[in-house]
N, C-alpha and C positions, 0 to 999 in steps of 0.2 A: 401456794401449792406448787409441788417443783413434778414434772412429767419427762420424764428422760434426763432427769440433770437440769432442763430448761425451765424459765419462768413461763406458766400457760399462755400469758400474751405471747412472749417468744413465739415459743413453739406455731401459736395458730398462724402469728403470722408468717413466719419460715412455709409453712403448711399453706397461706394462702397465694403468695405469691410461684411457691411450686408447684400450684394446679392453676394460676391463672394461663390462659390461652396467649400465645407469644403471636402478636400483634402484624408480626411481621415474617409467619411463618411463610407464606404461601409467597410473598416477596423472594426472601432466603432460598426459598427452592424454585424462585424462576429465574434470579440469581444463578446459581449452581448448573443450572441447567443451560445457561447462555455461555456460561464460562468452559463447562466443557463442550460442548457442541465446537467452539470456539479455541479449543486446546488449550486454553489457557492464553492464548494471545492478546486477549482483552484488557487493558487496564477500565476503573471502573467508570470513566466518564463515557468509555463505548457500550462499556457493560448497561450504563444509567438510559442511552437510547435506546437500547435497545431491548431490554424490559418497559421503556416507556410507550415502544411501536407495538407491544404485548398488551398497555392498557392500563399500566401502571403510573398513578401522577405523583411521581417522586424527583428529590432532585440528587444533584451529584452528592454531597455530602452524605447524605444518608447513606446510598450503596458504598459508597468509601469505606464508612463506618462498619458496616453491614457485611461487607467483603473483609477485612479485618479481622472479625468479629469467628469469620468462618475460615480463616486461614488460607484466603481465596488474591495468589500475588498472581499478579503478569509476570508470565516465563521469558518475554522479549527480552533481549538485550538493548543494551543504548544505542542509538543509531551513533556513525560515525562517519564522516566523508573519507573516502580511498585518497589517497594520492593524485594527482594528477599528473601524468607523463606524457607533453607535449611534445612536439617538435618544429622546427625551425621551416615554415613555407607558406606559403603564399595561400589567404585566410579571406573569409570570408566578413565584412562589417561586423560587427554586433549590436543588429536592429534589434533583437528580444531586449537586450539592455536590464537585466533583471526584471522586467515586467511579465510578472509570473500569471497573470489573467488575463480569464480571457470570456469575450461576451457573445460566444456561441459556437459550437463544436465546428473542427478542420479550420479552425482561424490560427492560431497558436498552435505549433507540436514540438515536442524536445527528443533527441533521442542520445542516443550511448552505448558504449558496448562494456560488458564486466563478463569477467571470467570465474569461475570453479572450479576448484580443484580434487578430486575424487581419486586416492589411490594413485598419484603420481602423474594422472592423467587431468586432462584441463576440457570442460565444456565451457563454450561462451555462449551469452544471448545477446541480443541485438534487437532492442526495443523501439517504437516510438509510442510515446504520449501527449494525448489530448491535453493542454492547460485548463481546457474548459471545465473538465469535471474527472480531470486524473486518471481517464480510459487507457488503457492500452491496446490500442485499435489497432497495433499490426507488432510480429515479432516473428524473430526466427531463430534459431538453437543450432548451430554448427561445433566439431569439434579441431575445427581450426579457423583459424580470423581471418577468414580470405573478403575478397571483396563483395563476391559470390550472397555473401550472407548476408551482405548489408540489400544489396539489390533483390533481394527475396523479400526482404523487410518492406522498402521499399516499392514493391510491386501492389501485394498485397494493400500499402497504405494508401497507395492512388487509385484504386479499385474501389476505396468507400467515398470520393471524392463525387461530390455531386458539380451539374455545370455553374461553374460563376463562381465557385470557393477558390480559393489562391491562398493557403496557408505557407508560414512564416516555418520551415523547419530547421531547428536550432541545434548545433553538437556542438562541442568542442574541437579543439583544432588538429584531430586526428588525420594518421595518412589517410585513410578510407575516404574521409569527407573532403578530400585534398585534392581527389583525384579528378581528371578532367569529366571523364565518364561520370561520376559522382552529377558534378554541376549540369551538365549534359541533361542527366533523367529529369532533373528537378526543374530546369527550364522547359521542358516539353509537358511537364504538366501544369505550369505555372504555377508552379510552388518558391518561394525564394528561400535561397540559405542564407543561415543567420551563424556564426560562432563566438565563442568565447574568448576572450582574449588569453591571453596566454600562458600558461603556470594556475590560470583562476576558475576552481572549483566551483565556487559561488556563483559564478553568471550560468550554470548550466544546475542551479541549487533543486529544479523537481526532477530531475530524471534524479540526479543522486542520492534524492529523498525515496525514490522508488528501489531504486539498489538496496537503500539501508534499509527497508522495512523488509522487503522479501530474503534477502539472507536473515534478519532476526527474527523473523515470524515462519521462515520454511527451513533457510539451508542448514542455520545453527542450532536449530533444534530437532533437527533428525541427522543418520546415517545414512550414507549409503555406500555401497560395497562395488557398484560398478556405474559407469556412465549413464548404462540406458535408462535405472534406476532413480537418478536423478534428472533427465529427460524427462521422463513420463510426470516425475512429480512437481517439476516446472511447468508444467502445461495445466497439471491440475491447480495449482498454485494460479497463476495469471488469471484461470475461468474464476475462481472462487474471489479473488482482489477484483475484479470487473462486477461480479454478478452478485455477489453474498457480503462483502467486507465493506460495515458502512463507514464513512467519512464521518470526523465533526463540521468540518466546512460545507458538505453536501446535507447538512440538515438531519444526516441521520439515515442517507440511502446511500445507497451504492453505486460509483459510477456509471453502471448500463442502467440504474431505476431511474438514477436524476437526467441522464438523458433523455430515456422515455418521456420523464413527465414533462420536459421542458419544449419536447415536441409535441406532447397532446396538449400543450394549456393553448 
């Protein structure tokens, strides 16, 4: 007996599997729900912690599938290392030595300066980072690269400095970090400088991992029309990468969580 053109098995079954209950509905939609919270910056192995920190015991593969499945891509771009533009003077060792770890926070810091460009016009920031757990524990936003902004930066970083820490702080072999004032700060806190040898991106490889993720997850995917505009959303940016944007290598929290916890254990 034929029902619609179909043979009756057909049909029921057509008919059973389109009212069975989708298995992985309430997944799907806490999915969708991480991904935009998240603008879309998520590919699915951050997406997969973090529906698992929700209660979910799934693994990568699935949300892969699952993300797919819903038309759900990371809007990132590739990270890329900038150029390096040194100059020729008198440098600091390089004790960091690509030894990118570090076994507890103000031991290891790296820092760097990058620019943006908006409308003809250029803001820099001027960061440094924890190796410990990828913080960016001090920075500062000027719209010109004077030295000025590095020693803001700097103030700020020796302010979280508790007694007895004596961190390694690492740049490249820039004027800023050249300068005698530079060396001057950093021995009065007992901090030591570390740089990069020379032409080589790669010995300073986590700060420029931090450039590439924040222009592909902030600057290249928005506008903006005037400086302050991109100001403000740098600031908003660094609080949300510190406090909300988890790590695969931190387990699945966020720089300021994994420091907490590593103080309360």
């Amino acid at each position: 007996m034929k029902i619609t053109g179909l043979a009756r098995s057909t049909f029921y079954y057509q008919q059973k599997v389109l009212q069975a209950a989708d298995k992985y509905a309430e997944l799907k939609a806490k999915i969708c729900e991480v991904f935009n919270e998240e603008e879309g910056k998520f590919g699915y192995r951050r997406v997969t912690l973090a529906v698992r920190k929700a209660g979910f015991l799934i693994n990568y593969k699935t949300v892969q599938r699952l993300m797919a499945e819903l038309g759900l891509k990371c809007r990132v771009r590739v990270k890329k290392y900038r150029a390096y533009k040194g100059e020729v003077g008198r440098a600091a060792p390089n004790l960091l030595n690509r030894d990118f770890q570090a076994s507890q926070p103000n031991q290891k810091w790296v820092t760097d300066v990058t620019e943006f460009k908006v409308g003809g016009q250029k803001l820099y920031l001027s960061p440094i980072l924890d190796l410990y757990n990828a913080e960016i524990i001090s920075y500062d936003i000027a719209r010109r690269p004077l030295f000025s902004m590095v020693g803001a930066m700097l103030s700020k970083a020796f302010a979280r400095l508790k007694p007895g820490e004596k961190p390694i702080l690492h740049s490249d072999q820039g004027w800023q970090y050249r300068m005698p004032i530079y060396d001057q700060r950093l021995k009065a806190h007992s901090v030591t400088a570390s740089m990069s040898r020379k032409g080589n991106c790669y010995d300073n490889a986590a700060m420029e991992s931090f450039f590439g993720t924040l222009k592909s997850e902030f600057f290249y995917l928005n506008k903006f029309s005037i400086l302050d505009e991109l100001q403000t959303g740098l600031v908003d940016y660094i609080d949300y990468y510190n406090h909300r944007r988890i790590k695969l290598r931190l387990n699945g929290m966020s720089p300021v969580e994994y420091r907490t916890q590593s103080v309360q254990a």
